[in-house]
Chimera marker file (.cmm) of the C-alpha trace (Angstrom):
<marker_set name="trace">
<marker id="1" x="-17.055" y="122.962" z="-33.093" r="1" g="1" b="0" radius="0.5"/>
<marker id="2" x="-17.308" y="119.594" z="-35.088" r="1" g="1" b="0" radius="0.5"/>
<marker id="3" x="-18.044" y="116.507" z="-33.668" r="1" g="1" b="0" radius="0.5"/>
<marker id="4" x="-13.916" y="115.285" z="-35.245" r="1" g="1" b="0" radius="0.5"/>
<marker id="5" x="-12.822" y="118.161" z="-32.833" r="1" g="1" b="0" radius="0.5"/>
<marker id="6" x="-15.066" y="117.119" z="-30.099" r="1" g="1" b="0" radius="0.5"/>
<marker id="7" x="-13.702" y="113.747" z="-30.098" r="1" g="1" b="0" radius="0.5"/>
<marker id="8" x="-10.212" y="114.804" z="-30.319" r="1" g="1" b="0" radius="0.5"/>
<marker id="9" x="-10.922" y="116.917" z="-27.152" r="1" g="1" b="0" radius="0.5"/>
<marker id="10" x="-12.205" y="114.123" z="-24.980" r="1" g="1" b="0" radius="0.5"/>
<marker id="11" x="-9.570" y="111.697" z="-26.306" r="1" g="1" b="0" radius="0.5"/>
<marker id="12" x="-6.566" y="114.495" z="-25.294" r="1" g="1" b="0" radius="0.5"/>
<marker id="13" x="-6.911" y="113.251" z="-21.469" r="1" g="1" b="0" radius="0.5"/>
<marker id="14" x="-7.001" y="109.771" z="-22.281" r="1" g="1" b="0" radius="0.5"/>
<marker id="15" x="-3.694" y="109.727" z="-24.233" r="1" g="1" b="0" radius="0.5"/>
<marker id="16" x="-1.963" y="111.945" z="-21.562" r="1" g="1" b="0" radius="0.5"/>
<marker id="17" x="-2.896" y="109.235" z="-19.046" r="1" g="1" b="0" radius="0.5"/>
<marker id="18" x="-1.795" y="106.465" z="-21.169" r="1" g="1" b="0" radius="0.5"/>
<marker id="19" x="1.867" y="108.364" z="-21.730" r="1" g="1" b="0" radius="0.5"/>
<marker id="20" x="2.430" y="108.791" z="-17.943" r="1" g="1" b="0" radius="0.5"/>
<marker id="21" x="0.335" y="105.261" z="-16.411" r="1" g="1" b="0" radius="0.5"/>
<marker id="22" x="3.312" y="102.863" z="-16.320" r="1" g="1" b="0" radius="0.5"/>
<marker id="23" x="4.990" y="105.436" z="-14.255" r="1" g="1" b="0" radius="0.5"/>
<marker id="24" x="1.958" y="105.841" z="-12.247" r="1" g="1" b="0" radius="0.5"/>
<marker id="25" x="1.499" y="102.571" z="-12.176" r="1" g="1" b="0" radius="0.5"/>
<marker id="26" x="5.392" y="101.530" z="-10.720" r="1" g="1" b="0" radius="0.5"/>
<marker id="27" x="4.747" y="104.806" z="-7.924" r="1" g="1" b="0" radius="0.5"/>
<marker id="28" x="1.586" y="102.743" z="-6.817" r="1" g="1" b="0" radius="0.5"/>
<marker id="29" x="3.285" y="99.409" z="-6.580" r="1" g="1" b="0" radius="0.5"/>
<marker id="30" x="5.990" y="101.002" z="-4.909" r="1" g="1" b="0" radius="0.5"/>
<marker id="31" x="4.283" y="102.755" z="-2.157" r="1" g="1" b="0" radius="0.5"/>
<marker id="32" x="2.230" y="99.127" z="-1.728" r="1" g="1" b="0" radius="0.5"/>
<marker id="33" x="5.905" y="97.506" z="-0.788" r="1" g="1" b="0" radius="0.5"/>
<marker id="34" x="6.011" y="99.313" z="1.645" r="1" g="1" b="0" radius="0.5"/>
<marker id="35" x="4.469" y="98.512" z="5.402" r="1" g="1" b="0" radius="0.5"/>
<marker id="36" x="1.545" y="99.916" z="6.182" r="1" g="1" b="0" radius="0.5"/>
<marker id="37" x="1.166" y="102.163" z="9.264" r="1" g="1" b="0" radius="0.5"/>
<marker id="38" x="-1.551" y="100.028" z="10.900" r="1" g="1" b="0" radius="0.5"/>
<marker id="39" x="0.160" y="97.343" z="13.541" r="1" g="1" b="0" radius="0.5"/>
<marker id="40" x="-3.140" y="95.066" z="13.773" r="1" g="1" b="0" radius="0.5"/>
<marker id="41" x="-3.077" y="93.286" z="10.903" r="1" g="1" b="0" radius="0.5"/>
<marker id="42" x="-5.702" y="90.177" z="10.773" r="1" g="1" b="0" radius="0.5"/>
<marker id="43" x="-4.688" y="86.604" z="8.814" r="1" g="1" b="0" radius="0.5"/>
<marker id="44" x="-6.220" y="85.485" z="5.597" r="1" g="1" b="0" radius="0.5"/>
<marker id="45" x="-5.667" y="82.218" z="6.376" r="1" g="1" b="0" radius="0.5"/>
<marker id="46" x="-3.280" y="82.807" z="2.881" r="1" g="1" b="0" radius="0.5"/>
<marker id="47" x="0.484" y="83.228" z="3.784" r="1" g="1" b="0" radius="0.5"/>
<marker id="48" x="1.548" y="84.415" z="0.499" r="1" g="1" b="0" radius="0.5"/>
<marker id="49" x="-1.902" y="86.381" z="0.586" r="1" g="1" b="0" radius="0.5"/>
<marker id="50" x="-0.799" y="87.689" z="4.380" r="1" g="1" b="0" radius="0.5"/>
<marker id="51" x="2.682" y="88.770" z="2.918" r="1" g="1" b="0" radius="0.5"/>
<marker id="52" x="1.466" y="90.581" z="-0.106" r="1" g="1" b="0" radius="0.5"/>
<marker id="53" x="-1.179" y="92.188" z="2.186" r="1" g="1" b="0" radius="0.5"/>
<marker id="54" x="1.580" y="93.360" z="4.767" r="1" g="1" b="0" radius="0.5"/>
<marker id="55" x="0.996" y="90.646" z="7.440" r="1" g="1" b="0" radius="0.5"/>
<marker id="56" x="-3.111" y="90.789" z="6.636" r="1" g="1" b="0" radius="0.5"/>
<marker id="57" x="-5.765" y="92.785" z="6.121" r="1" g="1" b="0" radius="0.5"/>
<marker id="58" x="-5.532" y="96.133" z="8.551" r="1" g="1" b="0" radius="0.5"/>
<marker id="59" x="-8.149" y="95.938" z="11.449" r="1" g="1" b="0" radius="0.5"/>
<marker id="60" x="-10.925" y="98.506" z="11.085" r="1" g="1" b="0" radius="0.5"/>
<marker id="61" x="-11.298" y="99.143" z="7.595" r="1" g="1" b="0" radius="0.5"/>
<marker id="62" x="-13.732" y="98.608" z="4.785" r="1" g="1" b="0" radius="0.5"/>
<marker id="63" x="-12.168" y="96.046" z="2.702" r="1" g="1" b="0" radius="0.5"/>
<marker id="64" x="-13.932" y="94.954" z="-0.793" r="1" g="1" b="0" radius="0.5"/>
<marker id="65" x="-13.098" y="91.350" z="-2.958" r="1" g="1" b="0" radius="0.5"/>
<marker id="66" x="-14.427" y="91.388" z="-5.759" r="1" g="1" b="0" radius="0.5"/>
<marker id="67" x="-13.702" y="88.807" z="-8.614" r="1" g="1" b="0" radius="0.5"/>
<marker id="68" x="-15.445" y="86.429" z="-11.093" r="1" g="1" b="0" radius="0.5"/>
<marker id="69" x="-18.648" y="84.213" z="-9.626" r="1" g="1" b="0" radius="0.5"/>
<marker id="70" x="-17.588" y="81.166" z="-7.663" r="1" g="1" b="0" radius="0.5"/>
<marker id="71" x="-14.092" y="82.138" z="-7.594" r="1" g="1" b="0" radius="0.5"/>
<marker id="72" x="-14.419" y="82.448" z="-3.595" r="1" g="1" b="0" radius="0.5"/>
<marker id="73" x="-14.974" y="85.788" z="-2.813" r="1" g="1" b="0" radius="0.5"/>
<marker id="74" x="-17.244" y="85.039" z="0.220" r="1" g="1" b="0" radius="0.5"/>
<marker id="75" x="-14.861" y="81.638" z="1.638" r="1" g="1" b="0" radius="0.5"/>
<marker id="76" x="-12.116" y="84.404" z="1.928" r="1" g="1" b="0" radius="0.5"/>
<marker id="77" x="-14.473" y="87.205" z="3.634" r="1" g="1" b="0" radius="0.5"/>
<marker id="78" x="-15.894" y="84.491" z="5.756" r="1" g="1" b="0" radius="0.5"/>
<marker id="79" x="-12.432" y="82.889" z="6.744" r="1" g="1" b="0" radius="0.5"/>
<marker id="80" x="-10.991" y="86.496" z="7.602" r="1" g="1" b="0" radius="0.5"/>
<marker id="81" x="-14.027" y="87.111" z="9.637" r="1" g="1" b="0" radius="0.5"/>
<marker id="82" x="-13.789" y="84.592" z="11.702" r="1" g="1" b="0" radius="0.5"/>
<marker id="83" x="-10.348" y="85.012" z="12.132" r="1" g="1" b="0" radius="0.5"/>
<marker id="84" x="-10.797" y="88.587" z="12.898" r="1" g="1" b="0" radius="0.5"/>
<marker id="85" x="-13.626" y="87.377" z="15.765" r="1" g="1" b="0" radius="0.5"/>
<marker id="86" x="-10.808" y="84.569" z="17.151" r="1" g="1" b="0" radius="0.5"/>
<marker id="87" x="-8.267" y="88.098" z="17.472" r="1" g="1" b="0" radius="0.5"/>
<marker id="88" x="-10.535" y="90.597" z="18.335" r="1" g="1" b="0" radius="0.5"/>
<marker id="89" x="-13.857" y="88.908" z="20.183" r="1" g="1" b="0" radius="0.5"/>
<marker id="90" x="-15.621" y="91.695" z="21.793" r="1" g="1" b="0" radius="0.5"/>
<marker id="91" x="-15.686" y="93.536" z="17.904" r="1" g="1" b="0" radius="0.5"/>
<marker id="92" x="-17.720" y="93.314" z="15.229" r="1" g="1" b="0" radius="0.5"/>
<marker id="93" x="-17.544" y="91.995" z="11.779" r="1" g="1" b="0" radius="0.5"/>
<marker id="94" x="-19.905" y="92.728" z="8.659" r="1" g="1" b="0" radius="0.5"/>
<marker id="95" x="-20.377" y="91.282" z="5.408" r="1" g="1" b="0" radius="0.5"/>
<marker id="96" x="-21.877" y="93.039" z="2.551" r="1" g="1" b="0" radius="0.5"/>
<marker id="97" x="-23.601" y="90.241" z="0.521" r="1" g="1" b="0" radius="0.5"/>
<marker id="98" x="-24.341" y="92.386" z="-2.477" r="1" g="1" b="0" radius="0.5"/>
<marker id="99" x="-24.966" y="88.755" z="-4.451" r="1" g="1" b="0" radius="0.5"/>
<marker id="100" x="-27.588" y="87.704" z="-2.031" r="1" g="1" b="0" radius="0.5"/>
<marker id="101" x="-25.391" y="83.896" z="-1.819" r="1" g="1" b="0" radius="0.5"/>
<marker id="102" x="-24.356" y="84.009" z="1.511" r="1" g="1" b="0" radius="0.5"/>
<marker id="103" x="-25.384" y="80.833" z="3.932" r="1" g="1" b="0" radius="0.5"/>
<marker id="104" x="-25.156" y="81.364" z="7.369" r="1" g="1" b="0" radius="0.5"/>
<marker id="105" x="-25.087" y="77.204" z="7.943" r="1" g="1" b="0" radius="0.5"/>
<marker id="106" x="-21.699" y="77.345" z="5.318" r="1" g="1" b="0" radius="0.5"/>
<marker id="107" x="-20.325" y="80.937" z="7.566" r="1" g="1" b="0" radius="0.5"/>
<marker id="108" x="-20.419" y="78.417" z="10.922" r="1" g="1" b="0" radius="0.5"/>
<marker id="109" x="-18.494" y="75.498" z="9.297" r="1" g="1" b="0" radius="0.5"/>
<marker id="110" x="-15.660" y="78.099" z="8.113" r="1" g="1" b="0" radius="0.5"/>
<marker id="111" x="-15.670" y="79.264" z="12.014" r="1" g="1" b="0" radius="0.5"/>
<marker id="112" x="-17.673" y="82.050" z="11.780" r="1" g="1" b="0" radius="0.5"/>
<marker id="113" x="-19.417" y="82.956" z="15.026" r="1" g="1" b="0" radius="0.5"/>
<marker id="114" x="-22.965" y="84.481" z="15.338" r="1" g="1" b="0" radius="0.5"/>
<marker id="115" x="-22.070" y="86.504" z="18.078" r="1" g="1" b="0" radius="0.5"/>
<marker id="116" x="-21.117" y="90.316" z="17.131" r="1" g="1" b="0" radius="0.5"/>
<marker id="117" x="-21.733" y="89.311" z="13.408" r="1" g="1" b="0" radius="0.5"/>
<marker id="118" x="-23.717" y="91.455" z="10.810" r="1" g="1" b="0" radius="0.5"/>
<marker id="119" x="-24.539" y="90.239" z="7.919" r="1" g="1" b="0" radius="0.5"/>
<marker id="120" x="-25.891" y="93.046" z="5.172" r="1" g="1" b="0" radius="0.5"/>
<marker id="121" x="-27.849" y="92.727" z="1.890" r="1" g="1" b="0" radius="0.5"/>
<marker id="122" x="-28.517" y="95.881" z="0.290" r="1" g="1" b="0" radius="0.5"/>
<marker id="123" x="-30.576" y="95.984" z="-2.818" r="1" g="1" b="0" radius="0.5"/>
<marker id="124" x="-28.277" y="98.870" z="-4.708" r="1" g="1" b="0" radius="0.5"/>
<marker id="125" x="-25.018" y="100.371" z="-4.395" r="1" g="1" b="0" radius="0.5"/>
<marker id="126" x="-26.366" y="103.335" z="-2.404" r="1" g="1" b="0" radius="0.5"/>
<marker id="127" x="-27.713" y="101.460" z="0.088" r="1" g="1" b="0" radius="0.5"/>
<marker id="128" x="-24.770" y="99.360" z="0.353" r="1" g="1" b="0" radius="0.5"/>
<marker id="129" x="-22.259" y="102.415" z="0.692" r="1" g="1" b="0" radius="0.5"/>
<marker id="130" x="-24.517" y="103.875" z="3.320" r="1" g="1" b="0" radius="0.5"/>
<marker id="131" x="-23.793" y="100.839" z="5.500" r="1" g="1" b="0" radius="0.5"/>
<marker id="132" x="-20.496" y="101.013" z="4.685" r="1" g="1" b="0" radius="0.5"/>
<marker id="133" x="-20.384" y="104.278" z="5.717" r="1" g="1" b="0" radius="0.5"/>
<marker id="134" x="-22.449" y="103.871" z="8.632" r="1" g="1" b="0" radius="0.5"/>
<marker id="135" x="-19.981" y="100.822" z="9.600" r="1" g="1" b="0" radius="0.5"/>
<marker id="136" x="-16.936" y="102.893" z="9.748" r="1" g="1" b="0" radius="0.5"/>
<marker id="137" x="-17.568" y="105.565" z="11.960" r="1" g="1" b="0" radius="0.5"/>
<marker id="138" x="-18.667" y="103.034" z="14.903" r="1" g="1" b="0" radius="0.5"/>
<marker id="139" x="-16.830" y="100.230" z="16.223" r="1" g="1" b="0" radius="0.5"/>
<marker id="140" x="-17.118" y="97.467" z="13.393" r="1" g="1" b="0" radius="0.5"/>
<marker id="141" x="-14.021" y="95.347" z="11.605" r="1" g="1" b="0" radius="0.5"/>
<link id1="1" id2="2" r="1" g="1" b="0" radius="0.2"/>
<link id1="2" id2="3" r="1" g="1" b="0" radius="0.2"/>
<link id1="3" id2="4" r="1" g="1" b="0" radius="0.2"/>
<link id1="4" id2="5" r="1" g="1" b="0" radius="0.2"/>
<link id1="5" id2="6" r="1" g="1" b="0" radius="0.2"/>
<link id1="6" id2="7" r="1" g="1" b="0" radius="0.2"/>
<link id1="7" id2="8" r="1" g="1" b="0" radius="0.2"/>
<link id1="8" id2="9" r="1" g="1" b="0" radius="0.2"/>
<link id1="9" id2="10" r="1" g="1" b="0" radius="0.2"/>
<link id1="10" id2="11" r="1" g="1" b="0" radius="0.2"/>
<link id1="11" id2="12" r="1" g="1" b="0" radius="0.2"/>
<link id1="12" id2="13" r="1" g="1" b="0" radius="0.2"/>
<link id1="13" id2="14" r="1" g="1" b="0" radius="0.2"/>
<link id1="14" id2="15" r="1" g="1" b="0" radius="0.2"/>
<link id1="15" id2="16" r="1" g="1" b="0" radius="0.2"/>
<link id1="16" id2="17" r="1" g="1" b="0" radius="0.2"/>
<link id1="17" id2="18" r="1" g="1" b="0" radius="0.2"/>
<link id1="18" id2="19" r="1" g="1" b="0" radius="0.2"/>
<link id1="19" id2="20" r="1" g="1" b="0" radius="0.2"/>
<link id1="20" id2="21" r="1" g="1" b="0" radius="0.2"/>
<link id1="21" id2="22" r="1" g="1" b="0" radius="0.2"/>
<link id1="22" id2="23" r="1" g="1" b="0" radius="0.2"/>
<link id1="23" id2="24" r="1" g="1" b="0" radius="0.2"/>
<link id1="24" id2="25" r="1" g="1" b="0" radius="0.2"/>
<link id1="25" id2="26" r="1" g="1" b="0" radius="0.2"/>
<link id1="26" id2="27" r="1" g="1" b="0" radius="0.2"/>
<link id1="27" id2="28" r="1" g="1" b="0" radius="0.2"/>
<link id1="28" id2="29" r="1" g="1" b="0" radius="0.2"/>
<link id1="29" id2="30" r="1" g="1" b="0" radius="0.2"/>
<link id1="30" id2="31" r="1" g="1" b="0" radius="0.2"/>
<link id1="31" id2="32" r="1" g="1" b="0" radius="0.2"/>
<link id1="32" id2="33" r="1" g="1" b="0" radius="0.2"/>
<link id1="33" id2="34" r="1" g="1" b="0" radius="0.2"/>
<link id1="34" id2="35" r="1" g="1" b="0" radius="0.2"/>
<link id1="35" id2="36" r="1" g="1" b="0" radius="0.2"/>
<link id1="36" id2="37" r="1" g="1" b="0" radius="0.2"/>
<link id1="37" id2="38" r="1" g="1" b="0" radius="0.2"/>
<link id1="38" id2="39" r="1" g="1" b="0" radius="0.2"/>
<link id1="39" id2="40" r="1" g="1" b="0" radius="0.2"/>
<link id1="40" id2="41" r="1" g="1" b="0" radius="0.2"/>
<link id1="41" id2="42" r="1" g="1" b="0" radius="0.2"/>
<link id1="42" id2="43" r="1" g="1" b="0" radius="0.2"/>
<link id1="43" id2="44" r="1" g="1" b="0" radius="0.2"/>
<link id1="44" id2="45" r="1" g="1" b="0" radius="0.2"/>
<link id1="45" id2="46" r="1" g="1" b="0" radius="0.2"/>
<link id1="46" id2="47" r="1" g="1" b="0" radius="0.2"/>
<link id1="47" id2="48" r="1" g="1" b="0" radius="0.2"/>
<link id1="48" id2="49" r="1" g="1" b="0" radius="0.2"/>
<link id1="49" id2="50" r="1" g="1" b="0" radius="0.2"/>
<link id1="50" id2="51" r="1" g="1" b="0" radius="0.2"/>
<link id1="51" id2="52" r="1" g="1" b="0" radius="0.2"/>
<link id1="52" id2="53" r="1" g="1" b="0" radius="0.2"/>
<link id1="53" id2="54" r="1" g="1" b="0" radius="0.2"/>
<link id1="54" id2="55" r="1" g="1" b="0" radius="0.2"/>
<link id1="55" id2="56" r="1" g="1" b="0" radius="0.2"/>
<link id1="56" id2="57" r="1" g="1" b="0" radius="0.2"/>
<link id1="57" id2="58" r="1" g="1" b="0" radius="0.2"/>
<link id1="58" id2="59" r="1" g="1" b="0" radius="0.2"/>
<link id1="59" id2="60" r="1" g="1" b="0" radius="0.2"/>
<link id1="60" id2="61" r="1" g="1" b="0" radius="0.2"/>
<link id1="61" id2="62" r="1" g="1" b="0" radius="0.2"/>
<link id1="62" id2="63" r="1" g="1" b="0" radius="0.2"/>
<link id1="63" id2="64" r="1" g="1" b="0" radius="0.2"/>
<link id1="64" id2="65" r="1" g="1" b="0" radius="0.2"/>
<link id1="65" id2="66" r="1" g="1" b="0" radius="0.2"/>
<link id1="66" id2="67" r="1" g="1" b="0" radius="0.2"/>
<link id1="67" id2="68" r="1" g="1" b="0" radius="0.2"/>
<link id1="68" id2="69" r="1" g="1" b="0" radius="0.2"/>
<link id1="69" id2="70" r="1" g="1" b="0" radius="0.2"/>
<link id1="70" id2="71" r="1" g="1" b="0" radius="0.2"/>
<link id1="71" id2="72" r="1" g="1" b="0" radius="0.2"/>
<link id1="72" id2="73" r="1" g="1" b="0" radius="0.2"/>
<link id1="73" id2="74" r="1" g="1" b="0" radius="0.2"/>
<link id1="74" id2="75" r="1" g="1" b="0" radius="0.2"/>
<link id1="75" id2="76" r="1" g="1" b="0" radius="0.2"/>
<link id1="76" id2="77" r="1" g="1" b="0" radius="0.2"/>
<link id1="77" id2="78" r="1" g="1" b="0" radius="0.2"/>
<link id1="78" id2="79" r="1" g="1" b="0" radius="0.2"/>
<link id1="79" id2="80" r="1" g="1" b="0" radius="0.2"/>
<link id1="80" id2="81" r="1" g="1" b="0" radius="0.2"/>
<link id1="81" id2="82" r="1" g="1" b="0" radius="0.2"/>
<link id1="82" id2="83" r="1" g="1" b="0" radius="0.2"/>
<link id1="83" id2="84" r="1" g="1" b="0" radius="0.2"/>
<link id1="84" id2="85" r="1" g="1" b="0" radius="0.2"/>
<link id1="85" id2="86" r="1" g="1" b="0" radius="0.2"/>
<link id1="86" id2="87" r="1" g="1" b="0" radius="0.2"/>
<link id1="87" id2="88" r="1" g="1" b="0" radius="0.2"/>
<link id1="88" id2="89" r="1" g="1" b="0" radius="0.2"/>
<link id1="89" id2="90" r="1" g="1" b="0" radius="0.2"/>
<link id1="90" id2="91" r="1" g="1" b="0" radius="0.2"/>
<link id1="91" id2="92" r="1" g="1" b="0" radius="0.2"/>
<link id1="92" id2="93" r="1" g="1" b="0" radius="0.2"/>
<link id1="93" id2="94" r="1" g="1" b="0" radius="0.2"/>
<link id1="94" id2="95" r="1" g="1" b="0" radius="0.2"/>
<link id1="95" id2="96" r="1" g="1" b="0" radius="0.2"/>
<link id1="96" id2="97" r="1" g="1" b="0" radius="0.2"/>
<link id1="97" id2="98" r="1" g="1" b="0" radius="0.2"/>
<link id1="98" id2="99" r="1" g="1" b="0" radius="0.2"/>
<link id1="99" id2="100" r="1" g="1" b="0" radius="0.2"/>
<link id1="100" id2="101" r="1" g="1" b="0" radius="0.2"/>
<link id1="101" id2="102" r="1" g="1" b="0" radius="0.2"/>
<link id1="102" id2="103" r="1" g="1" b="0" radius="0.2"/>
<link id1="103" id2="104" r="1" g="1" b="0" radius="0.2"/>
<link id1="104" id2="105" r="1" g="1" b="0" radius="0.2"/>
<link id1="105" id2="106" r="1" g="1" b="0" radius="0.2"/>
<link id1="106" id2="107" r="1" g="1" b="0" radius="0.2"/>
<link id1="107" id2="108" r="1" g="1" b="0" radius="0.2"/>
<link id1="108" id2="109" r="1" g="1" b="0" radius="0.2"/>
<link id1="109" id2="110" r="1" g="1" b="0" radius="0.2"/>
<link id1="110" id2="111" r="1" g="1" b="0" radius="0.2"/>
<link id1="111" id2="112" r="1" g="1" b="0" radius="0.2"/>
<link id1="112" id2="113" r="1" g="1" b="0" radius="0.2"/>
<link id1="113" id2="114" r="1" g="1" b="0" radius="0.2"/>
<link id1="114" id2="115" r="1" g="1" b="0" radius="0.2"/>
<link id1="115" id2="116" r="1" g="1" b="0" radius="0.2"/>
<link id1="116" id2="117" r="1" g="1" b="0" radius="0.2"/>
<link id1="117" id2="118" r="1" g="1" b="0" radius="0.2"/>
<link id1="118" id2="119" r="1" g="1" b="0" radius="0.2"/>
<link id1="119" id2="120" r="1" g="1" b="0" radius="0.2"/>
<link id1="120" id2="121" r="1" g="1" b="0" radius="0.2"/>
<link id1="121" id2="122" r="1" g="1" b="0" radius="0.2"/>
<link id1="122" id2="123" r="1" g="1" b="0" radius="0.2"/>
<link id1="123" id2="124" r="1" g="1" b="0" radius="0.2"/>
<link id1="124" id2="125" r="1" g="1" b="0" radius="0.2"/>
<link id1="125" id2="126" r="1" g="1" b="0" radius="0.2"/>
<link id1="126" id2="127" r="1" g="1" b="0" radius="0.2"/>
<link id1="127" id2="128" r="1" g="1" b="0" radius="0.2"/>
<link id1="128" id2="129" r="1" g="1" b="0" radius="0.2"/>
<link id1="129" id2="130" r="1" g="1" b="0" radius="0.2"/>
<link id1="130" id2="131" r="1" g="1" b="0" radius="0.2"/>
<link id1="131" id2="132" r="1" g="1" b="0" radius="0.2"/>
<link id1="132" id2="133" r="1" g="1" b="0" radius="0.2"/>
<link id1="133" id2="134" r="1" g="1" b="0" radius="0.2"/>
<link id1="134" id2="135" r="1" g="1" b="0" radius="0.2"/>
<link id1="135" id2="136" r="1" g="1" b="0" radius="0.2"/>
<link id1="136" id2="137" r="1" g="1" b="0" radius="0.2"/>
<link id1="137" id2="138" r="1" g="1" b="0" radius="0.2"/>
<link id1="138" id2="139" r="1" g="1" b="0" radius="0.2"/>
<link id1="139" id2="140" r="1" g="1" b="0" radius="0.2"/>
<link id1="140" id2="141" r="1" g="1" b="0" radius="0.2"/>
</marker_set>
């Protein structure tokens, strides 16, 4: 086989996907409209955030932000932590600081409370999925 057939090959599943993604795509946003299953919902502190979200973020799952630097990835996680502790004070909240930026001294100031806190940073992606992992099957937010 030449390498103009290989090429073809590999690019065959890329244009199927491109032929059928903006109905993929509507499918997704539509089942996203709809209310998610989970009652306990926990505030942004956002109210158009909250009502995108459903009424929040769901209470015992991994959530990830991600975004540009200094575009406030860590004020959000911190301010839904500490709302999450103000909700739910006897359970636990964990943030993975995979960019090794987060001050405890700015966490308290946002209303974040040492007490049942956990603050993780893992030096690579596996060990940061193992803790995510890990987090999940016991009691954490």
């Amino acid at each position: 086989m030449d390498s103009k057939q290989q090429a073809e090959d590999m690019c065959a599943p890329i244009s199927t996907w491109k032929s059928h993604s903006q109905n993929l795509c509507l499918s997704c946003f539509e089942k996203f409209k709809q209310p998610c299953a989970c009652s306990e919902r926990i505030s942004t502190g956002c109210l158009t955030l909250d009502s995108v979200l459903g009424g929040g973020i769901a209470r015992g799952r991994v959530v990830e932000i991600f975004g540009p630097e200094s575009c406030g990835k860590t004020s959000l996680a911190v301010c839904i932590m500490a709302e999450a502790q103000k909700q739910f004070p006897n359970d636990n909240v964990v943030l993975m600081d995979l960019e090794s930026s987060f001050d405890i001294n700015y966490g308290m100031r946002l209303g974040l409370q040492k007490k049942n806190c956990y603050i993780g940073a893992p030096n690579s992606g596996d060990q940061a999925l193992k803790v995510c992992i890990d987090c999940h099957s016991c009691p954490v937010m």
